[in-house]
C-alpha positions as CSV (number, residue, x, y, z in Angstrom):
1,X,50.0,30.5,122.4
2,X,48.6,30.7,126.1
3,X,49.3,27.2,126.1
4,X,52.8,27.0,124.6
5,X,53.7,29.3,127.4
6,X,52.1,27.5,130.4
7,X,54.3,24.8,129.0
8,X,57.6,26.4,129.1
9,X,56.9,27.7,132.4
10,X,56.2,24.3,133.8
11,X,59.2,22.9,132.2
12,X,61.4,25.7,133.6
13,X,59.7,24.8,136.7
14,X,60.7,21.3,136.9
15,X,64.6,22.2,135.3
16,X,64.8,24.4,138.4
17,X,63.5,22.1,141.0
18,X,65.7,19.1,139.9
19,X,68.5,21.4,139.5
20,X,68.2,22.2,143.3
21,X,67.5,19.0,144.2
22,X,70.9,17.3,142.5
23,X,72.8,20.7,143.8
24,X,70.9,19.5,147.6
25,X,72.4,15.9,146.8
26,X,75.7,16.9,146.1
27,X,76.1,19.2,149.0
28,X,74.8,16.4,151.3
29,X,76.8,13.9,150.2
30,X,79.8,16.1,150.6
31,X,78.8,16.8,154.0
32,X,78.4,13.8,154.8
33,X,81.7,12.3,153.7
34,X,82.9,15.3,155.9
35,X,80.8,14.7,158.8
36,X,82.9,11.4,159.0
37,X,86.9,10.1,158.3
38,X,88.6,10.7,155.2
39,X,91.9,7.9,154.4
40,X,93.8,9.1,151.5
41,X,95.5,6.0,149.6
42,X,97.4,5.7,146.7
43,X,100.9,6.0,145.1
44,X,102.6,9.3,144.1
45,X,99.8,11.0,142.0
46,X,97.9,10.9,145.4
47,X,101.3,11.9,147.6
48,X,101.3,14.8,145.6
49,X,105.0,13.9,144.3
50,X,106.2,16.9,141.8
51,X,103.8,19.2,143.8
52,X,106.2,20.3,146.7
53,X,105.3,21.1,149.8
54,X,106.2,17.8,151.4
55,X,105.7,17.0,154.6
56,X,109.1,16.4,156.7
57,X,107.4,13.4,158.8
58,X,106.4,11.4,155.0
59,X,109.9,10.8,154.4
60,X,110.5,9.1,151.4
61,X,106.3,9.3,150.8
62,X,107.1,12.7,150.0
63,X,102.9,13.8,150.9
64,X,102.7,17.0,150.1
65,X,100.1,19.9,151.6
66,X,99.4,21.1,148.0
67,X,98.3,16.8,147.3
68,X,94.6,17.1,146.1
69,X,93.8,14.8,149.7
70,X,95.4,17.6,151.8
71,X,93.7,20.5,149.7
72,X,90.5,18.4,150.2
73,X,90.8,17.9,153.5
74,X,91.6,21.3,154.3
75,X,88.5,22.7,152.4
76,X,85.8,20.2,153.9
77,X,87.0,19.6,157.5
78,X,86.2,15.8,157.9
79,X,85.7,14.4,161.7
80,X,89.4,12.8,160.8
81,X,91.6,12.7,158.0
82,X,94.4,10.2,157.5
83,X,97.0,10.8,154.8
84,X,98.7,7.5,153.7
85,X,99.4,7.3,150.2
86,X,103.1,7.0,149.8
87,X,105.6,7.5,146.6
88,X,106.6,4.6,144.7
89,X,103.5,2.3,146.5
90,X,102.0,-0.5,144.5
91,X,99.2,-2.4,145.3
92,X,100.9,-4.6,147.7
93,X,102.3,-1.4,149.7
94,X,99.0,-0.5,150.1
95,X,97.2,-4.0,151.6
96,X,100.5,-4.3,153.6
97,X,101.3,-0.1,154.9
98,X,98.2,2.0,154.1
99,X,95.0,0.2,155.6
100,X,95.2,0.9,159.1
101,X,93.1,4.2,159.7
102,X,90.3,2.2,157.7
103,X,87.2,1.5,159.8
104,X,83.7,2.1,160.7
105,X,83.8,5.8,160.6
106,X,85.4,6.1,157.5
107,X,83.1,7.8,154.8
108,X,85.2,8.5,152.1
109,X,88.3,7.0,150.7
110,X,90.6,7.9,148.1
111,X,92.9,6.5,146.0
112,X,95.3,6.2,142.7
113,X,96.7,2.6,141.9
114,X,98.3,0.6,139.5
115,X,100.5,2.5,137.5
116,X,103.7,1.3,139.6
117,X,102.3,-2.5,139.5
118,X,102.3,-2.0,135.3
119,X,105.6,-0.8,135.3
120,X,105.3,3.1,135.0
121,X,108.5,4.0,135.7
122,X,110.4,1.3,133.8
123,X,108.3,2.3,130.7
124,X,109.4,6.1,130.6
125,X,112.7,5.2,131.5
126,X,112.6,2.8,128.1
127,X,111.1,5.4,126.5
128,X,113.5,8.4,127.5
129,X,116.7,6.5,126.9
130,X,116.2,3.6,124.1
131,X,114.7,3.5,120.7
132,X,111.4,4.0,119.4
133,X,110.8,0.6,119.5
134,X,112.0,-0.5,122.3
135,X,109.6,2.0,123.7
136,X,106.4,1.1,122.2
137,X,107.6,-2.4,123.2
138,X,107.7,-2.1,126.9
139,X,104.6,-0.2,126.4
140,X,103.1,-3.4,125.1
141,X,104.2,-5.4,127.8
142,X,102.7,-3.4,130.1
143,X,99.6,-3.5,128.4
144,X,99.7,-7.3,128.7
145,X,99.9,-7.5,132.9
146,X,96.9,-4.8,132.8
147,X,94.9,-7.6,131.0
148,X,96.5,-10.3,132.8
149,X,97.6,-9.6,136.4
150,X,96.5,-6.1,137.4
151,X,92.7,-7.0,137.7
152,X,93.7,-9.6,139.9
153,X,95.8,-7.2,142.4
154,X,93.2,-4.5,142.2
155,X,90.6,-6.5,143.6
156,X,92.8,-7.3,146.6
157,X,93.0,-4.1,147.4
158,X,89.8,-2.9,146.8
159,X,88.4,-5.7,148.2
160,X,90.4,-5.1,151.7
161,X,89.0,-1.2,151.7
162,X,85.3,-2.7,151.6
163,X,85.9,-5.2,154.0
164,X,88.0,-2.4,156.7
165,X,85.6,0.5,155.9
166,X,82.1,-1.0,155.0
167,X,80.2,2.3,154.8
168,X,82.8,4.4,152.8
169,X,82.3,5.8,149.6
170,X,85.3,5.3,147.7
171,X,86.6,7.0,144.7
172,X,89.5,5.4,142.7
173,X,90.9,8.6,140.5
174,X,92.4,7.5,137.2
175,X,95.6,8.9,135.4
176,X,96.0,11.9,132.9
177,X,97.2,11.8,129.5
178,X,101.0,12.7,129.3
179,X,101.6,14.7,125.9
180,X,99.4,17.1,123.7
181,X,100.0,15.4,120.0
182,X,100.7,17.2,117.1
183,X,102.7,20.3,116.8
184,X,105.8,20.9,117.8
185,X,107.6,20.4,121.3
186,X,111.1,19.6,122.7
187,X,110.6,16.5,125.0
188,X,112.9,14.0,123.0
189,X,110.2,11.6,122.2
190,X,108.5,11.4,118.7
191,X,105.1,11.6,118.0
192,X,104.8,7.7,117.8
193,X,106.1,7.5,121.2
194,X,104.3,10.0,122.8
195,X,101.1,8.7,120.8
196,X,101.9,5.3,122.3
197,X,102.2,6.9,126.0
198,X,99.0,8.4,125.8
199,X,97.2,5.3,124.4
200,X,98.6,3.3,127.4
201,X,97.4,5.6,129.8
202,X,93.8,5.5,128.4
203,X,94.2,1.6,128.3
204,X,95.1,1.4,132.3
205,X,92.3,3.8,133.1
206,X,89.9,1.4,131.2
207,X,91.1,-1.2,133.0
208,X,91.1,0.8,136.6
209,X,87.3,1.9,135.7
210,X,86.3,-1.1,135.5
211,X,87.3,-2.4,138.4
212,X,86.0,0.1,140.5
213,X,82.7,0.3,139.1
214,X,82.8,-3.5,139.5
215,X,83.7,-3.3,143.3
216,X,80.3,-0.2,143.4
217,X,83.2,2.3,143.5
218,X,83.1,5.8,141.9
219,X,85.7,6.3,138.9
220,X,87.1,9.8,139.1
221,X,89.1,10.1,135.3
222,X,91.0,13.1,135.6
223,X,91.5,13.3,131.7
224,X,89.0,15.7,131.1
225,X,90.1,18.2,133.6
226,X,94.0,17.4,132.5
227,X,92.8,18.4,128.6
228,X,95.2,21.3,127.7
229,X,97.1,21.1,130.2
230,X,99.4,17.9,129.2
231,X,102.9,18.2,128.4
232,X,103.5,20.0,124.6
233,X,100.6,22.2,125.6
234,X,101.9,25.3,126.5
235,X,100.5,25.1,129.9
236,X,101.8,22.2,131.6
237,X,100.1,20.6,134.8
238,X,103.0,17.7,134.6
239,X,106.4,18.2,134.9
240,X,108.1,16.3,131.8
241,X,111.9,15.2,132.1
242,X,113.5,16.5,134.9
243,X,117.0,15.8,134.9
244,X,117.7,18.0,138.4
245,X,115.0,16.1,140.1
246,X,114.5,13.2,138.6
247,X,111.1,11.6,140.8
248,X,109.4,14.8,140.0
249,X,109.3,13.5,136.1
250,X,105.8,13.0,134.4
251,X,103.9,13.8,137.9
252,X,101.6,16.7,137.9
253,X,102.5,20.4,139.0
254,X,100.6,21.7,142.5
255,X,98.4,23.3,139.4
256,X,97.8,19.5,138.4
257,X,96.8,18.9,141.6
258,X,94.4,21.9,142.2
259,X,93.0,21.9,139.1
260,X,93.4,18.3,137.7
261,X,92.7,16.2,140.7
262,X,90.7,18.1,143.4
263,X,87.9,19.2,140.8
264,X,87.5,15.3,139.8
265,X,87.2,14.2,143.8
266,X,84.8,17.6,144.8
267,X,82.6,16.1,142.0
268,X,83.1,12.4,143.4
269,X,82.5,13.2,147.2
């Protein structure tokens, strides 16, 4: 008996200590990255399009102070903090318009990419306006340039980050899920569509992951934290059509930013 409870002590012992010790990690490494530069890179899920809040000097970037970069930034303090990520941007925008404030300092750099390269916005408009079909169509020719040209581009990019910003840590963020299936919900899609969306966004996330864990990159997959909160749920963190506004479409809410994104980077950094 004596025995049984020297054991649990020691193993409660141990849980504590290496507890403290990953709790010590994290902190440090987040003190780190914020002891040096922070670049934010990306497209519109990094912008912060559909999140307001834009700031008048982006322009048509539309970056927005409520963008999980600026809320990051804003909570950790780094040495310097450059905010490129632009709506619309693909991975050429970014080798060509985002790399500048790259360098030596830099010890953290974030970034979504890809989605515009395999056709995001051509595949909801397809989706929104033609027939089932057509839909799960496009959303198979998308599927084909992730397998056969978006590896290519990524490594470009991520390549370039390395070689600007050698001592970075970089985390590429993924996509969320669009729809919560099953049930009932008004979006003008069926349930093979929106079951085909989803499916597509899982199968550029694979391919994004991969990538980034194959450049030593950190993989930030905001699905988990976007779980109930998907269009159809109830409690939305992505705006879904938006006739009025039409770029805010199928980008996530400040919420989406706050709660989907930030948590997944905190974690990362």
């Amino acid at each position: 008996m004596r025995r049984s409870r020297l054991t649990a002590y020691v193993t409660s012992l141990l849980l504590a200590t290496v507890f403290a010790l990953t709790g010590a990690t994290t902190a440090q490494a987040s003190q780190q990255a914020a002891a040096t530069g922070y670049v934010a890179l990306g497209d519109s899920y990094s912008s912060g399009v559909g999140a307001g809040g834009y700031i008048g000097s982006s322009g048509d970037c539309k970056r927005s102070t409520k963008a999980y970069p600026y809320l990051w930034a804003a909570a950790n303090s780094p040495s310097s903090f450059s905010f490129t990520a632009c709506s619309g941007a693909r991975t050429g925008d970014v080798l060509a318009n985002q790399l500048g404030p790259l360098g030596p300092a830099t010890g953290l750099v974030s970034i979504t990419i890809g989605g515009n390269d395999a056709g995001f916005t051509d595949v909801m408009t397809t989706c929104v306006l033609q027939s089932e079909s057509a839909c799960v169509a496009r959303i198979n020719t998308a599927k084909a340039y992730v397998d056969s040209t978006l590896p290519g581009k990524l490594d470009s990019v991520y390549s370039a980050i390395s070689a600007k910003a050698p001592a970075a840590q970089v985390v590429v963020l993924g996509y969320p899920r669009f729809y919560k299936l099953g049930g009932s919900c008004l979006t003008g899609l069926t349930e093979t569509e929106r079951t085909a969306i989803n499916n597509a966004a899982d199968y550029l996330d694979t391919a994004i992951a991969k990538r980034a864990a194959d450049h030593g990159f950190t993989f930030g997959d905001v699905r988990p934290t976007f779980t109930g909160h998907e269009i159809c749920s109830g409690s939305s963190w992505l705006h879904s059509i938006n006739w009025l506004n039409i770029g805010e479409s199928y980008h996530p809410t400040a919420a989406g930013q706050s709660g989907g994104y930030l948590p997944v980077l905190n974690a990362a950094a």
